[in-house]
N, C-alpha and C positions, 0 to 999 in steps of 0.2 A: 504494500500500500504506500503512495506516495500524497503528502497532504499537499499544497499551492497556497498561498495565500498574497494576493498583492496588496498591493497599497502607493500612492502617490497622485494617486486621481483627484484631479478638479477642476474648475473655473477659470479661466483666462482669458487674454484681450490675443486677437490673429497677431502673429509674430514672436509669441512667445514662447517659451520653453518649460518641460516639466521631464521629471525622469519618476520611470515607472518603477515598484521593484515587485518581483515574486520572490518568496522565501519557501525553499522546500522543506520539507522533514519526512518521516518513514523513511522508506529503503532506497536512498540518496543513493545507491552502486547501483539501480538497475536502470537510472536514469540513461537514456541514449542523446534526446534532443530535449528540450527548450523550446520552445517557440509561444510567441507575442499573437494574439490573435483582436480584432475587434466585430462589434458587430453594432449596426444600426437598424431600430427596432422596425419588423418587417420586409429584411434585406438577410443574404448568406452571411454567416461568419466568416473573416477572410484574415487568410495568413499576413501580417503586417513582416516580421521577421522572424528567423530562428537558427539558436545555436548549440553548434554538438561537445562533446564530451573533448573531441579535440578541437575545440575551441573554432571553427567552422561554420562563417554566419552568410546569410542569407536574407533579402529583403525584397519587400514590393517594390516594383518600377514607382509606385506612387509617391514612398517616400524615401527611395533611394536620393542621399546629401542629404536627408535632414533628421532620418532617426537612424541611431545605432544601438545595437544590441551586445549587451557585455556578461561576465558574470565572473563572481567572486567566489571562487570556492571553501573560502575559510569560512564564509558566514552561508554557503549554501543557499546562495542569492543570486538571483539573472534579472538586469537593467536594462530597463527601453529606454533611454533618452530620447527626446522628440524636441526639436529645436526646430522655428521658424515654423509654429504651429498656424495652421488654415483652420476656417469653420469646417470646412468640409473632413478634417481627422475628427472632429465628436462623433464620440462613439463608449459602447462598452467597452475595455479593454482586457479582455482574457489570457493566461497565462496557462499555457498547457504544457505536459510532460508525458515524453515518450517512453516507454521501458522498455526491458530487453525481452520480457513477454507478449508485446505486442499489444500492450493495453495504453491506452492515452487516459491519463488525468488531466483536470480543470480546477482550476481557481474560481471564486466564486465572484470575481471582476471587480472592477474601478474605473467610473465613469470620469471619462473627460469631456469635457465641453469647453469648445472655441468660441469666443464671440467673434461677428466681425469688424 
């Protein structure tokens, strides 16, 4: 079992920046990927970025140059920073993990919203 819990979601004026965090716990070894996800109510969830065990990241075309994905292993933490924030990034932001069984866990999200 692998628990997710993010945090760093809120409020902001377009142009802005905020950095996202997931904090894992359970079985932190079976973890494979990382990945950032958001969704806008009534739209698919969509992969924003994600990062592997050797440190191996990936991003949408949408916010490729302005969000990066990072993560800290001492504190079992992966970072969405998001800089030069649009209205159009509000959204829920999800926090999901892959394992080596083939099961993906979720976070239970952290709303951002852009003004413009």
């Amino acid at each position: 079992q692998v628990r997710l819990v993010e945090s760093g979601g809120g409020l902001l004026q377009s142009g802005g920046s905020l950095r996202l965090s997931c904090a894992a716990s359970g079985n932190i070894a079976s973890i494979i990927t990382v990945g950032w996800h958001r969704q806008v109510s009534g739209k698919r969830r969509e992969l924003v970025a994600s990062i592997t065990r050797d440190d191996s990241t990936n991003s949408a075309d949408s916010v490729k140059g302005r969000f990066s994905i990072s993560r800290d292993t001492a504190k079992n933490t992966v970072y969405l920073q998001m800089n030069s924030l649009k209205a159009e990034d509000s959204a829920v932001y999800y926090c999901s993990a892959d394992t080596r069984n083939l099961r993906r866990y979720w976070g239970q999200g952290t709303q951002v919203t852009v003004s413009s």
